[in-house]
VMD Tcl script that draws the C-alpha trace (Angstrom):
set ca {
  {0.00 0.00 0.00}
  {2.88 2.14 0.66}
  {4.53 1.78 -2.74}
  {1.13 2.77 -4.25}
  {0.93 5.79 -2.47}
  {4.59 6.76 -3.31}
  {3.35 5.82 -7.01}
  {0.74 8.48 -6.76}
  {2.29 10.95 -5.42}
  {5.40 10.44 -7.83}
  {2.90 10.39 -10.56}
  {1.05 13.33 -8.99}
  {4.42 15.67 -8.77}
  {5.36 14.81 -12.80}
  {2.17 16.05 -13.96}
  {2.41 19.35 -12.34}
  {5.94 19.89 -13.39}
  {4.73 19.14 -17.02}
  {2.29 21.40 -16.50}
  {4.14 24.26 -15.21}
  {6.52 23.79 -17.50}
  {3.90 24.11 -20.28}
  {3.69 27.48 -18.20}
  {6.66 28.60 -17.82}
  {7.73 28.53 -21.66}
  {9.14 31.76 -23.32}
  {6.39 33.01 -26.21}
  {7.93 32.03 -29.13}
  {8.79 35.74 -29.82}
  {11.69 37.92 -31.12}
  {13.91 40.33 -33.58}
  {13.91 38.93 -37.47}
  {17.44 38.22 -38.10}
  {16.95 38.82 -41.47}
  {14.95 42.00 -41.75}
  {15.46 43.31 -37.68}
  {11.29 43.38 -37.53}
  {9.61 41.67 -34.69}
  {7.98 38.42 -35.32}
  {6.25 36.30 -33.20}
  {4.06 33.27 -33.39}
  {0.93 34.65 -31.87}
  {1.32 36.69 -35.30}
  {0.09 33.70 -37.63}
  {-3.23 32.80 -35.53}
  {-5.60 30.50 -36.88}
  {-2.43 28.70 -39.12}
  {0.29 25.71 -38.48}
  {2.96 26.68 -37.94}
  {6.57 24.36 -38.41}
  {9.06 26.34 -36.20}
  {13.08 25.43 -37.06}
  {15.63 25.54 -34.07}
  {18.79 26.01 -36.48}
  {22.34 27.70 -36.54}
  {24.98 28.10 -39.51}
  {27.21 26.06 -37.26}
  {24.87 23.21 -37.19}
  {25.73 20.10 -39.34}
  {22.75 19.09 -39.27}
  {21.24 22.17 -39.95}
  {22.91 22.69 -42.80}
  {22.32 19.10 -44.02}
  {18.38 19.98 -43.62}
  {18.31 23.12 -45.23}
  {17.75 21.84 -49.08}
  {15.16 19.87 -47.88}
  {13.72 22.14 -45.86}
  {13.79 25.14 -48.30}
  {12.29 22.78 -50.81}
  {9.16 21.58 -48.18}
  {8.80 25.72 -47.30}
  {8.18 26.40 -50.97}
  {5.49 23.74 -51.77}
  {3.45 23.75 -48.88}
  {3.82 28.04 -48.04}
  {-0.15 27.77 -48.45}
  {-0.67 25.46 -46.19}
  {1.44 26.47 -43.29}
  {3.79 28.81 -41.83}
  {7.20 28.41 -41.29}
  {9.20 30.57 -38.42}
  {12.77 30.21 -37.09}
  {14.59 30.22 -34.29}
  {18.46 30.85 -34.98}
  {20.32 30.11 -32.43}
  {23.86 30.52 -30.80}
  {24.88 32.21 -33.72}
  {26.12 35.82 -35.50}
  {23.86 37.57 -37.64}
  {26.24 37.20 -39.89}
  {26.29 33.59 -39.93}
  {22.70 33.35 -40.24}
  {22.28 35.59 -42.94}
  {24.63 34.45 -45.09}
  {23.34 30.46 -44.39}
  {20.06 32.11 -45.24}
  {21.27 33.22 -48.77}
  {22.83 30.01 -49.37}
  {19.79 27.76 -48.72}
  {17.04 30.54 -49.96}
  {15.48 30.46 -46.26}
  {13.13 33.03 -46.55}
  {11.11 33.02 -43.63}
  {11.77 35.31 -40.55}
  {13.58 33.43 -37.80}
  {14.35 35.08 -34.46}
  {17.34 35.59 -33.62}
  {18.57 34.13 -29.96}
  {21.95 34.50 -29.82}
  {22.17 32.63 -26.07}
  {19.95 30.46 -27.20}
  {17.63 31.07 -24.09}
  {14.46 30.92 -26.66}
  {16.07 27.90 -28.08}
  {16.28 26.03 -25.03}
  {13.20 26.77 -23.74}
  {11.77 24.80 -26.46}
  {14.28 22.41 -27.87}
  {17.10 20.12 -26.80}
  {19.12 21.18 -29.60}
  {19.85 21.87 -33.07}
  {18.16 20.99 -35.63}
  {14.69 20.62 -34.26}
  {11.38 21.39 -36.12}
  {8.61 22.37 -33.51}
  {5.06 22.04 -35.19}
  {2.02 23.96 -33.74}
  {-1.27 23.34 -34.89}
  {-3.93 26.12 -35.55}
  {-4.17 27.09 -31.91}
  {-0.65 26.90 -31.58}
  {-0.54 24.03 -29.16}
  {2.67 21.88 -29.47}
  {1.49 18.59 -31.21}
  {4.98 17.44 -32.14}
  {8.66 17.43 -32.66}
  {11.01 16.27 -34.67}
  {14.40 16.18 -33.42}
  {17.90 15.71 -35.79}
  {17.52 16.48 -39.40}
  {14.22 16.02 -40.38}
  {13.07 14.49 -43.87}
  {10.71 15.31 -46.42}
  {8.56 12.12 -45.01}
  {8.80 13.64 -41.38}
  {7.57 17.10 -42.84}
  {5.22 15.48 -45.06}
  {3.60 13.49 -41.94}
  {3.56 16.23 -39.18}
  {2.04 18.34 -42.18}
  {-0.63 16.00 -42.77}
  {-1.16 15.51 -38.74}
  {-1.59 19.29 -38.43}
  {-3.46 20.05 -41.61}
  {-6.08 17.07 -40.06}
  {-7.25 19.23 -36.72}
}
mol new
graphics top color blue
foreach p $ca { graphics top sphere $p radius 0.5 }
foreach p [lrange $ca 0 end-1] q [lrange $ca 1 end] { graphics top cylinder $p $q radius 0.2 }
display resetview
């Protein structure tokens, strides 16, 4: 009876730190690296929006980028596509930017406090459905059949 009780109160304790961390999440909010203009994803209500945790720095990152770019131009219609550079220079991120024809804003976090809030690293695409609730990840270099399939999961609700 006792280990039941430590069970529930175990059980009892992780759901309110999920929830407060739910709570206690930076708005996905900040400065445009490539333009300087606020963006923010409370700007884009009533769409999904795919959100990219990326850096020029990031192997990954850059391994993603064609097939990201690629996913951003056929399905711009059909959802909205923010970024989150992190631990990086404007520089850097511009110039990666130009290279891979990423030409949606991405906020620039340069301590990557944003970043971390919401990620465990780079790359990681965050996808929000219409009411911008959280309704998956995909962590590493994502594919076009992960995009495709968190497209299709959002598009759905």
């Amino acid at each position: 009876m006792r280990y039941l009780s430590v069970l529930v109160a175990l059980a009892s304790a992780l759901a309110s730190a999920g929830a407060a961390d739910a709570v206690a999440r930076k708005p996905i909010a900040g400065q445009d690296v490539l333009t300087g203009k606020h963006v923010a994803l409370s700007q884009f209500g009533g769409r999904p929006v795919f959100v990219s945790v990326w850096g020029s720095w990031c192997y990954g990152c850059r391994t993603e980028a064609p097939t990201l770019a690629k996913f951003v131009k056929a399905h711009a219609r059909q959802v909205v596509f923010l970024g989150i550079n992190t631990v990086d220079s404007k520089k850097g991120a511009r110039a990666f930017a130009d290279r891979y024809g990423l030409r949606y804003p991405s906020i620039w976090d340069p301590r990557g406090l944003l970043a971390g809030a919401w990620s465990r690293g780079a790359p990681t695409i965050l996808v929000f459905n219409r009411r911008h609730v959280l309704v998956t990840r995909i962590e590493g270099t994502a594919s076009n059949a992960q995009l495709t399939a968190a497209l299709k999961r959002v598009a759905a609700a």
